[in-house]
Backbone as JSON, one array per atom type, in Angstrom:
{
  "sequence": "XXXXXXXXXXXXXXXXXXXXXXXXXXXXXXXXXXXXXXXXXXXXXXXXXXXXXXXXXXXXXXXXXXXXXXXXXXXXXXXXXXXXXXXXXXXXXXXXXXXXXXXXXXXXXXXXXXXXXXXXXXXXXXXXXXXXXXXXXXXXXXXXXXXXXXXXXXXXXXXXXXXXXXXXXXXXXXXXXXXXXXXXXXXXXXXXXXXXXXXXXXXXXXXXXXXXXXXXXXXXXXXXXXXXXXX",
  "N": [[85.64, 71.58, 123.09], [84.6, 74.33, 125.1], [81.24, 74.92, 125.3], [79.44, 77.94, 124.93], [77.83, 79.57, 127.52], [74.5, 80.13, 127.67], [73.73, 82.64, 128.95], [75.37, 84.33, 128.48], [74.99, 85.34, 125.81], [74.08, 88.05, 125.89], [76.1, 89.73, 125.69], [78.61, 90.09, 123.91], [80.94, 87.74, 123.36], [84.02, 87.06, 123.79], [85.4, 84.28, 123.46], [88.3, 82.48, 121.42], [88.17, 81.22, 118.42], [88.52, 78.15, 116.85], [89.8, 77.18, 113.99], [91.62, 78.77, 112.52], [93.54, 77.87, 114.46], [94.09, 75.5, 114.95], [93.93, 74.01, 113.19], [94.92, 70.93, 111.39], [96.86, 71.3, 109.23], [97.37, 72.53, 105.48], [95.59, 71.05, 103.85], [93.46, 69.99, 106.2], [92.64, 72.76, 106.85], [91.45, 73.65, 104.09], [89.23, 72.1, 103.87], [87.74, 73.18, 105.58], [87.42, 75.79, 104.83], [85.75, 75.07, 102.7], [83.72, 73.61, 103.57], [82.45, 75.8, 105.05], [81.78, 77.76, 102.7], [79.92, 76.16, 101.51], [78.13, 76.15, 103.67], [77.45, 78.93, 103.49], [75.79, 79.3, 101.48], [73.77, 77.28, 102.01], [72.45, 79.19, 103.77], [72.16, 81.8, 102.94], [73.94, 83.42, 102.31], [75.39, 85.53, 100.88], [73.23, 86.83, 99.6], [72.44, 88.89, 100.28], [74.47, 91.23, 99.81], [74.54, 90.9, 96.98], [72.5, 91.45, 96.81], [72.56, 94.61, 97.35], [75.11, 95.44, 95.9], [74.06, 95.21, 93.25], [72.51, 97.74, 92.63], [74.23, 99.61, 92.5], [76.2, 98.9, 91.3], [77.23, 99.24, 87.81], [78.67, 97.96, 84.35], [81.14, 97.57, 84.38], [83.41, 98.11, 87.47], [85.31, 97.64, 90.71], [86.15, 95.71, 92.73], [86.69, 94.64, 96.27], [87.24, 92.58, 98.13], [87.15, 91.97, 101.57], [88.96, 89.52, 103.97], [88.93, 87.13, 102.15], [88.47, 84.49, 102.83], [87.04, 81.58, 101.37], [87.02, 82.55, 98.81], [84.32, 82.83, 97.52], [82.14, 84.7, 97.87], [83.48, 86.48, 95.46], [83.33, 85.02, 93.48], [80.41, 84.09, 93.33], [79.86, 87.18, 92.24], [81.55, 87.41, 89.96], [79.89, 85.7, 88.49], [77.4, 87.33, 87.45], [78.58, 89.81, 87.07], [80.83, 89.89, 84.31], [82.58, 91.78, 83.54], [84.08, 93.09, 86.05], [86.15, 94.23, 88.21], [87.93, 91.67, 90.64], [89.32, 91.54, 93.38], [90.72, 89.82, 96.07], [91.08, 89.6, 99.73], [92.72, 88.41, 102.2], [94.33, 87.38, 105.4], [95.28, 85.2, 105.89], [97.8, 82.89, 104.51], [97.14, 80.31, 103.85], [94.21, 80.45, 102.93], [94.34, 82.07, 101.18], [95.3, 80.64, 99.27], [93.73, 78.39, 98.91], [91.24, 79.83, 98.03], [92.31, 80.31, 95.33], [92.81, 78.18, 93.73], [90.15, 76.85, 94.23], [89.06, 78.8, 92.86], [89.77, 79.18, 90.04], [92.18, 80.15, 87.35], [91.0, 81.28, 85.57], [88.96, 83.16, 85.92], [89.73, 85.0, 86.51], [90.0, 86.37, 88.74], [91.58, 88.11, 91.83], [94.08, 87.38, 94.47], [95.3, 88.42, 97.35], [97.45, 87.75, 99.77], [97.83, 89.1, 102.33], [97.64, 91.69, 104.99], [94.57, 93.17, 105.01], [94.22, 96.48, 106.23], [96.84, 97.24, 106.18], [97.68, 97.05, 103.61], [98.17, 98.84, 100.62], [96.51, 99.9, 97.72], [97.11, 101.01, 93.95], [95.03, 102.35, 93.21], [91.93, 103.5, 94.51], [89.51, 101.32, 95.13], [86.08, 100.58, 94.11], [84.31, 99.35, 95.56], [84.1, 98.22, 98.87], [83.43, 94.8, 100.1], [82.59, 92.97, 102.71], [82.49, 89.43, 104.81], [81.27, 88.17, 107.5], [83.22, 88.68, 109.15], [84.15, 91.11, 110.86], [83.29, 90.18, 113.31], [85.22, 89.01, 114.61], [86.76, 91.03, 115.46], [87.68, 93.3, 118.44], [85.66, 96.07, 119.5], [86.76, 98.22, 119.63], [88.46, 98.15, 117.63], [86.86, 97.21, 115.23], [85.69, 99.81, 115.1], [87.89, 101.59, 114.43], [88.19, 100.09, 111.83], [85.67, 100.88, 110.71], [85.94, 103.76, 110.21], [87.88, 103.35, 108.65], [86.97, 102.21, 106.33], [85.11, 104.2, 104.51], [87.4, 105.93, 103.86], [88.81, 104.36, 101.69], [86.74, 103.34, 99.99], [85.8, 104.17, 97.25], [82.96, 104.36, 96.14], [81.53, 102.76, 97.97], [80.74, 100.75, 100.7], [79.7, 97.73, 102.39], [79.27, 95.64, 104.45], [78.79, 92.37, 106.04], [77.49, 90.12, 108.47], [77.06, 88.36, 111.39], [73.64, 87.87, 113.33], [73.41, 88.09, 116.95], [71.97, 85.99, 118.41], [69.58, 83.37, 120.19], [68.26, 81.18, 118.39], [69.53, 81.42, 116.28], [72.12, 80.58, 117.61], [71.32, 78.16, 118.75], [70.15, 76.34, 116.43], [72.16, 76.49, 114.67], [74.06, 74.27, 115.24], [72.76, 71.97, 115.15], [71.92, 72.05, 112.63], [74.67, 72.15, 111.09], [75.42, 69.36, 112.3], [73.79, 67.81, 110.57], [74.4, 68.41, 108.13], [76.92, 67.2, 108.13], [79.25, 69.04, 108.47], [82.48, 69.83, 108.97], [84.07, 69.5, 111.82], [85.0, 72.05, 113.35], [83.99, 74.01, 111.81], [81.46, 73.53, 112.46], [81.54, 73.54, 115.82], [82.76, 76.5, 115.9], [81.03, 77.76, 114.41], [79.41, 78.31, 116.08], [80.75, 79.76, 118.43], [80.71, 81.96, 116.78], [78.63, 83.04, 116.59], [78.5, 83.75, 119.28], [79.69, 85.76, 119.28], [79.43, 87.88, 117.76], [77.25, 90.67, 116.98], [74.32, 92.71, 118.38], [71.56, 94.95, 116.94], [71.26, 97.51, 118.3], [74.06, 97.4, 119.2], [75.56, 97.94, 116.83], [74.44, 100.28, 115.88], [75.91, 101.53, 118.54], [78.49, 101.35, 117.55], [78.67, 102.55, 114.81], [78.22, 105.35, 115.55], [80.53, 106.17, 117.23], [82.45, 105.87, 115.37], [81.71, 108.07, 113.91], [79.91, 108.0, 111.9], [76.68, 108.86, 110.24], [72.8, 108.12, 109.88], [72.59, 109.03, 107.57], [74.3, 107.92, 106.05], [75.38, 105.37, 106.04], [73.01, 102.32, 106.92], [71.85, 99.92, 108.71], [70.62, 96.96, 107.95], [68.47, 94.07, 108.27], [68.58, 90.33, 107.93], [66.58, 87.75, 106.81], [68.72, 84.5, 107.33], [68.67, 85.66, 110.31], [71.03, 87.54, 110.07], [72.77, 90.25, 110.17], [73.39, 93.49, 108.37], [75.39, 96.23, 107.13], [75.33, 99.06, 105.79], [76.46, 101.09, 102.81], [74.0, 103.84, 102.22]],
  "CA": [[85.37, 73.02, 123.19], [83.82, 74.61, 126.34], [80.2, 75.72, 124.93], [79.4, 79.58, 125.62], [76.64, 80.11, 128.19], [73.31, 81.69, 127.34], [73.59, 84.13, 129.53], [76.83, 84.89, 127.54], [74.53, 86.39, 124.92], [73.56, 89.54, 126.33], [77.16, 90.48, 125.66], [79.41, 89.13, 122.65], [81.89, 87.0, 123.96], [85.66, 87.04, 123.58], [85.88, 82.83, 122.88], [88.4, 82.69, 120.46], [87.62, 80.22, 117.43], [89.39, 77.29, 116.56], [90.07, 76.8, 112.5], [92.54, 79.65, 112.24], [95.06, 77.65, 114.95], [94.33, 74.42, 115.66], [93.53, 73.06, 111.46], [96.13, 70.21, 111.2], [97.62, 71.09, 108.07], [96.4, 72.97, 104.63], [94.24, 70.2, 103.27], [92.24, 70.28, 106.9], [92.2, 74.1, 106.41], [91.09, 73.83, 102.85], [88.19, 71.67, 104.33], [86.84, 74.15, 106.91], [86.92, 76.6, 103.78], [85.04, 74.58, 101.42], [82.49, 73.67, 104.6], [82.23, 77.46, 104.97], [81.26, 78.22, 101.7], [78.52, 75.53, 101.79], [77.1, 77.05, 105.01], [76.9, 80.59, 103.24], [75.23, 78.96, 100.14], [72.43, 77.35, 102.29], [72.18, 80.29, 104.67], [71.99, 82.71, 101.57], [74.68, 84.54, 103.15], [75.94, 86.96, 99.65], [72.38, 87.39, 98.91], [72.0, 90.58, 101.03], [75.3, 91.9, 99.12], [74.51, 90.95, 95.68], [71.37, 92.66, 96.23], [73.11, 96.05, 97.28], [75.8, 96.0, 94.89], [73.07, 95.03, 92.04], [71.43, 98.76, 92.98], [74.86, 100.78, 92.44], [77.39, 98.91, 89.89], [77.4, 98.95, 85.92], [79.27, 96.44, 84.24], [82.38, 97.83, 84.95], [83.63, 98.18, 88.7], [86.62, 97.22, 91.11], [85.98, 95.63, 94.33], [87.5, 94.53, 97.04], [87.0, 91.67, 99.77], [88.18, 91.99, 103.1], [88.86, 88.43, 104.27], [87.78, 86.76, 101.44], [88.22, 82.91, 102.79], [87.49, 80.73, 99.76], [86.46, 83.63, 97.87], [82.88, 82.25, 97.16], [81.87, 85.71, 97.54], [83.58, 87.05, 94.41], [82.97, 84.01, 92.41], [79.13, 85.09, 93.12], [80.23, 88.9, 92.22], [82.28, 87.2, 88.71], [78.93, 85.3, 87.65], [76.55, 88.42, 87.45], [79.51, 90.71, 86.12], [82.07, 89.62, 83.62], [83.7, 92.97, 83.17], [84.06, 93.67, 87.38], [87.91, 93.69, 88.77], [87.76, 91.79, 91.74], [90.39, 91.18, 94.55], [89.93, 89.35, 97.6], [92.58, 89.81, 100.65], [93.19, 87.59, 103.57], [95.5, 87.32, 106.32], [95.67, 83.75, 106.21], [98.18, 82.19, 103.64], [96.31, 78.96, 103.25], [92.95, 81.25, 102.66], [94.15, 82.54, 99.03], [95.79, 79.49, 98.51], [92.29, 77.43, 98.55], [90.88, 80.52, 96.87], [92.62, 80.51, 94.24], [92.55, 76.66, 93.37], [88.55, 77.05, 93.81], [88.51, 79.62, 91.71], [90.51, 78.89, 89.0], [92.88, 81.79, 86.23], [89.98, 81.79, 84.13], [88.1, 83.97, 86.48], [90.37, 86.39, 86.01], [90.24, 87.09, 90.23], [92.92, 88.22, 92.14], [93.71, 87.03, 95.47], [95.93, 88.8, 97.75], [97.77, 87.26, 100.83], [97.77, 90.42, 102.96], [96.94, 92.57, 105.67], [94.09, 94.69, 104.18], [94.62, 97.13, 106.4], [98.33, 97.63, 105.35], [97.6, 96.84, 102.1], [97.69, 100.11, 99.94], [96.7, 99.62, 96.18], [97.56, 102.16, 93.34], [94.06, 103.31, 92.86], [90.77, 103.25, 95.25], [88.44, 100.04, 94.89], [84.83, 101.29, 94.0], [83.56, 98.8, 96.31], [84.92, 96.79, 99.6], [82.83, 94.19, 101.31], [83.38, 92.03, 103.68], [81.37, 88.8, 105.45], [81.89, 87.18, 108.83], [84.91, 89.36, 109.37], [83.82, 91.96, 111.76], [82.73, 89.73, 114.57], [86.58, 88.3, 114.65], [86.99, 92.12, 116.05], [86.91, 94.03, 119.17], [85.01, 96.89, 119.52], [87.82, 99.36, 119.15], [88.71, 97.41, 116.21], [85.51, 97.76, 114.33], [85.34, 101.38, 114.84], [88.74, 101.88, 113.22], [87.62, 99.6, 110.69], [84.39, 101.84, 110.02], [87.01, 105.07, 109.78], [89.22, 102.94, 107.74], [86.15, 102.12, 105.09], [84.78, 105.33, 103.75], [88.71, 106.47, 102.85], [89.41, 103.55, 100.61], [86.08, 103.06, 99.07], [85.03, 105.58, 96.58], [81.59, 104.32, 96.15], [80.49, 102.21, 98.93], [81.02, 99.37, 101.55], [78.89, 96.3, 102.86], [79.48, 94.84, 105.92], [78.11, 91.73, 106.46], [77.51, 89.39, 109.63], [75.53, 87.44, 111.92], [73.01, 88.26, 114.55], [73.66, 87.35, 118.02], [70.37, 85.89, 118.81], [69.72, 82.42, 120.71], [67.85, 81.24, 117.72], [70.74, 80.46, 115.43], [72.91, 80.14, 118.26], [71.56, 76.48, 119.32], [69.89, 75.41, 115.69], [73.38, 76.22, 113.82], [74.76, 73.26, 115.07], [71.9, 70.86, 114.66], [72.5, 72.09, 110.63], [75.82, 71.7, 110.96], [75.63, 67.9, 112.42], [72.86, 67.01, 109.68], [75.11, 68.68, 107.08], [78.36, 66.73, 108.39], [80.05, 69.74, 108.07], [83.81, 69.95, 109.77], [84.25, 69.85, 113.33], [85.87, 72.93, 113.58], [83.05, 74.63, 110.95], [80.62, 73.28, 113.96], [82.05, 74.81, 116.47], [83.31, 77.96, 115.57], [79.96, 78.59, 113.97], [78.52, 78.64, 117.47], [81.33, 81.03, 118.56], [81.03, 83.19, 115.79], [77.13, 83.95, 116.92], [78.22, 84.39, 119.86], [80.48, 87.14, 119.02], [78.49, 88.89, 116.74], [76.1, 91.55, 117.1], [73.01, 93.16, 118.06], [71.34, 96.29, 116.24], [72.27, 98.58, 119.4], [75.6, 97.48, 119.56], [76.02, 98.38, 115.78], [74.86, 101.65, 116.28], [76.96, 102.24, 119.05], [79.85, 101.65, 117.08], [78.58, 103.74, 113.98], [78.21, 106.47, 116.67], [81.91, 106.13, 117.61], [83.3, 105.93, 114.47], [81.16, 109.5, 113.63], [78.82, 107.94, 110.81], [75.61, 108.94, 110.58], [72.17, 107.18, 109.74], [72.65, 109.46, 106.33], [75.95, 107.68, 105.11], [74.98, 103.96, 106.12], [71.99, 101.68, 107.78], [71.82, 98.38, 109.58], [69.42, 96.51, 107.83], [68.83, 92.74, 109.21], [67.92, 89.97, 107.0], [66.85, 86.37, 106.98], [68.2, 84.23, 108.46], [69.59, 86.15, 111.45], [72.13, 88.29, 109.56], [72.91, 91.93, 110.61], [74.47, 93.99, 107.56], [75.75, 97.51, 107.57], [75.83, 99.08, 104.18], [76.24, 102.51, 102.87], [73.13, 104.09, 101.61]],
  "C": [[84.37, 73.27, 124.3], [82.86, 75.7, 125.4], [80.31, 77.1, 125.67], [77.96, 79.4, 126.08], [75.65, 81.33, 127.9], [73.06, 83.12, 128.09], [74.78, 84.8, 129.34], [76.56, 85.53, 126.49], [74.29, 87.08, 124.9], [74.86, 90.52, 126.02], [77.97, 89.72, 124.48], [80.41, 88.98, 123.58], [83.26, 87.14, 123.5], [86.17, 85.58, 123.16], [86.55, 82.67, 122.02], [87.8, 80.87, 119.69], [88.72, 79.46, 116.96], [90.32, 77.14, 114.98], [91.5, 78.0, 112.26], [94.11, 78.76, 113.13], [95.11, 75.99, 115.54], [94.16, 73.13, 114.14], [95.24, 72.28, 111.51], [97.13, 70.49, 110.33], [97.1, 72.11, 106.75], [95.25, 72.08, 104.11], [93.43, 70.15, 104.65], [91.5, 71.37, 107.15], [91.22, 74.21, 105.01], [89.56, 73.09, 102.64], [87.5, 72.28, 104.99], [86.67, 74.75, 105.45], [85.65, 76.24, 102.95], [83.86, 74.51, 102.05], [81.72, 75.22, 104.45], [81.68, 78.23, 103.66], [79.81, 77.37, 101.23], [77.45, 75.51, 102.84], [76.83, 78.34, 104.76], [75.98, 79.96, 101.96], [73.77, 78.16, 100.88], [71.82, 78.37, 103.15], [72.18, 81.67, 104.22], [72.95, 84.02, 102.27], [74.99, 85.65, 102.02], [74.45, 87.45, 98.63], [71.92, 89.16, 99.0], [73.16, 91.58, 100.22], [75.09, 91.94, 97.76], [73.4, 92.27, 95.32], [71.96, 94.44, 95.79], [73.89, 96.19, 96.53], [75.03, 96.19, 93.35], [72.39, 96.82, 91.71], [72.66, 99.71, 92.59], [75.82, 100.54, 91.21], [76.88, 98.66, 88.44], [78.2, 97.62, 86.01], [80.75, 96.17, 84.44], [83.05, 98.88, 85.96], [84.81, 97.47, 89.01], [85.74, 96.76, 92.08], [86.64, 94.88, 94.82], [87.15, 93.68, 98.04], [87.51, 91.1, 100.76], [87.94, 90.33, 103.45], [87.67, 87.21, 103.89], [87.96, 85.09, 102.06], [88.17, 81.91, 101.32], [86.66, 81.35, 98.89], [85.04, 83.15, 97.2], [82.36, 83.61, 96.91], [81.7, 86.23, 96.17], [83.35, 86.31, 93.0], [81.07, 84.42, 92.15], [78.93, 85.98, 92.26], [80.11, 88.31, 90.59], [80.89, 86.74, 87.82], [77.81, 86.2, 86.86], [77.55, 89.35, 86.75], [80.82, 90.29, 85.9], [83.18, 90.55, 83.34], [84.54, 93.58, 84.55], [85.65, 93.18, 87.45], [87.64, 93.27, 89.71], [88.8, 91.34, 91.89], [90.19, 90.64, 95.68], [91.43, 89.21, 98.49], [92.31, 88.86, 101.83], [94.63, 87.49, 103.62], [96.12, 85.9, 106.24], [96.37, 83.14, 104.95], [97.5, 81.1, 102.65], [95.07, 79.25, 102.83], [93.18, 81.12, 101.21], [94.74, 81.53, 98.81], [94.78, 78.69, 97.9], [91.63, 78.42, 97.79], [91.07, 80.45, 95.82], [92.66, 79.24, 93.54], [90.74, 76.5, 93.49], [88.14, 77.81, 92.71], [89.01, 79.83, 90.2], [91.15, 80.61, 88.39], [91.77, 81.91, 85.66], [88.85, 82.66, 84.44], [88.25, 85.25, 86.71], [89.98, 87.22, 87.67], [91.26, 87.07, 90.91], [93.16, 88.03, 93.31], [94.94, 87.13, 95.83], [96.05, 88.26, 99.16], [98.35, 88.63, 101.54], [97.54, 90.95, 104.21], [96.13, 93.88, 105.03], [94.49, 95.88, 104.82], [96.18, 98.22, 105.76], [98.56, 97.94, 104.0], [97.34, 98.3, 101.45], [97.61, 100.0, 98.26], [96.56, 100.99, 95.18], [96.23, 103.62, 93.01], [92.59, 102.95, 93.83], [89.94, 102.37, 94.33], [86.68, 101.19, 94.79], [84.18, 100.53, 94.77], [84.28, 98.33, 97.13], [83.43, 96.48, 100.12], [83.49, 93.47, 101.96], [81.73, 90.92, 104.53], [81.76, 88.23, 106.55], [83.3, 87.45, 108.99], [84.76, 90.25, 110.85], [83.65, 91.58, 113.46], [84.64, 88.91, 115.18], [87.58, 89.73, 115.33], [86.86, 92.53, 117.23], [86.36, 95.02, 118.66], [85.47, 97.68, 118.87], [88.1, 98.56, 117.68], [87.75, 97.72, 114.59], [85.21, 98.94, 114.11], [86.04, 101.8, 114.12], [88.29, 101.26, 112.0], [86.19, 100.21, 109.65], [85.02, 103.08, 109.5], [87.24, 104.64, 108.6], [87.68, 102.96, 106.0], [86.06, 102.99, 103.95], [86.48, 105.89, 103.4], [89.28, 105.45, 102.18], [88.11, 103.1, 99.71], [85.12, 103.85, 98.46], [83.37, 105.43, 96.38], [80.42, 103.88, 96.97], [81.13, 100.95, 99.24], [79.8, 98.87, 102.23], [79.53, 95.73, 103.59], [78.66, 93.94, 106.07], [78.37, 90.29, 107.36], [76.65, 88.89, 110.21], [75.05, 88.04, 112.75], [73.39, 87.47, 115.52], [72.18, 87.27, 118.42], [70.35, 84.39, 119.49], [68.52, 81.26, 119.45], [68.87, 80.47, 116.88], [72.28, 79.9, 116.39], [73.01, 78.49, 118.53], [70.56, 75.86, 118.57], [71.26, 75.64, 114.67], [74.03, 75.2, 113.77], [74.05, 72.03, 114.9], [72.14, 70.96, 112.93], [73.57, 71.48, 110.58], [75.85, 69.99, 110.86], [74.65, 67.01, 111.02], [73.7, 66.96, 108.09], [76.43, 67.88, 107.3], [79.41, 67.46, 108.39], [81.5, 69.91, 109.18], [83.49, 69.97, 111.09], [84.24, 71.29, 113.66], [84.83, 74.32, 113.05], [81.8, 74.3, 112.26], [80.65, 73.75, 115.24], [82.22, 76.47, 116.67], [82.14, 78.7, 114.99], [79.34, 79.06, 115.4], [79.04, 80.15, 118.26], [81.17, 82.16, 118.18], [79.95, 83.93, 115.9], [77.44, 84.24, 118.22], [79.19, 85.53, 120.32], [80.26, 88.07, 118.21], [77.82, 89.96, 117.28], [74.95, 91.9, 117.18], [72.81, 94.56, 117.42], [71.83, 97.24, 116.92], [73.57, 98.11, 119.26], [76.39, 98.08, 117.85], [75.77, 99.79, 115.56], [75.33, 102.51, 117.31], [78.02, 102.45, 118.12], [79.96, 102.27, 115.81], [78.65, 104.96, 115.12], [79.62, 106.7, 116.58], [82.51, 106.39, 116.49], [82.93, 107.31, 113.5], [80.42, 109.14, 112.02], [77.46, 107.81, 111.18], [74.56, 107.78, 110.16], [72.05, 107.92, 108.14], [73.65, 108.78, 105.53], [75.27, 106.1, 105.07], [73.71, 103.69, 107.48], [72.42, 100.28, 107.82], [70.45, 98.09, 109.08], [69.68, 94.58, 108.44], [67.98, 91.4, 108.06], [68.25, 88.2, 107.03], [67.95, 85.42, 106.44], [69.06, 84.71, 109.62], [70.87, 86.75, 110.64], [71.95, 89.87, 109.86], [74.32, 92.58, 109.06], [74.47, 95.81, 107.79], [76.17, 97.74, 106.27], [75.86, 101.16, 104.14], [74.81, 102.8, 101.98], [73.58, 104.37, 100.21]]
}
């Protein structure tokens, strides 16, 4: 993989990322996943969401997760509330496949092989999030995707992602190598910061998409994470 140049961070990069087209097979897919969920678990990545959903849901809620990967997320979500519907959607076949073998029937989660977008379900979700999805976007992309939010989620959405900062850019992969974690999970993490976001560039694209600082804020939260939630 041709590293991205630091002076490639002043701008998020276009590099695409490897694990989506170059994973040998499902079991080397089902390995990046599992990696990936042990790099959000030391990098407290669903802490910033638990918090915010902790502040708005009872014990019984729907929600919804945009490209859930190996749904670690909602397994989180399921431990804290036993009564919550959740769903998790990805594009990627082999995604809900490893989801759903991580997460077993008895969790009573539902895991949809999908285009969320497309996807229309019978009754509005009271919650969508989403993690390390956004940065896998252009610009234009993300803005529809901010439109698209507020008309499918009656109570509130969480956006959450990384900072583009040089910081986690070139100690992510020293973790990575100490952790042994996938090639591909090594890599692509590097990419993935440097396609991410800074605070200006997130309220450009609230701007664009016509939400104010009354509907949702960009709060930022260790270590190097940029989230976008609704108030």
């Amino acid at each position: 993989m041709t590293p991205v140049r630091l002076r490639g961070l002043a701008h998020r990069s276009s590099q695409p990322e490897r694990m989506d087209t170059d994973c040998a097979d499902f079991e080397d897919y089902r390995r990046c996943l599992r990696d990936l969920s042990r790099v959000n678990v030391v990098t407290l990545t669903h802490r910033p969401m638990l918090s915010w959903l902790g502040k708005r849901a009872n014990d019984d809620f729907s929600v919804l997760d945009i490209a859930c990967g190996h749904g670690d997320a909602l397994r989180k979500i399921r431990s804290r509330y036993p009564r919550a519907r959740l769903t998790g959607i990805d594009l990627n076949p082999w995604a809900t496949a490893a989801a759903r073998d991580a997460t077993g029937s008895a969790a009573g989660i539902e895991f949809i092989n999908d285009d969320a977008f497309a996807y229309r379900p019978e009754r509005k979700f009271d919650f969508i999030i989403t993690s390390q999805f956004t940065h896998h976007l252009t610009d234009d992309q993300v803005v529809s995707f901010l439109r698209w939010l507020p008309r499918n989620a009656a109570r509130g959405w969480f956006i959450s992602d990384l900072h583009r900062h040089v910081l986690p850019y070139y100690g992510f992969p020293v973790l990575a190598r100490i952790a042994r974690w996938h090639q591909f999970v090594r890599e692509d993490g590097q990419v993935s910061i440097a396609r991410s976001f800074i605070r200006a560039e997130w309220e450009a694209l609230l701007h664009r998409a016509g939400i104010t600082e009354q509907q949702a804020t960009i709060a930022w939260y260790v270590p190097f994470r940029l989230c976008v939630e609704t108030r």
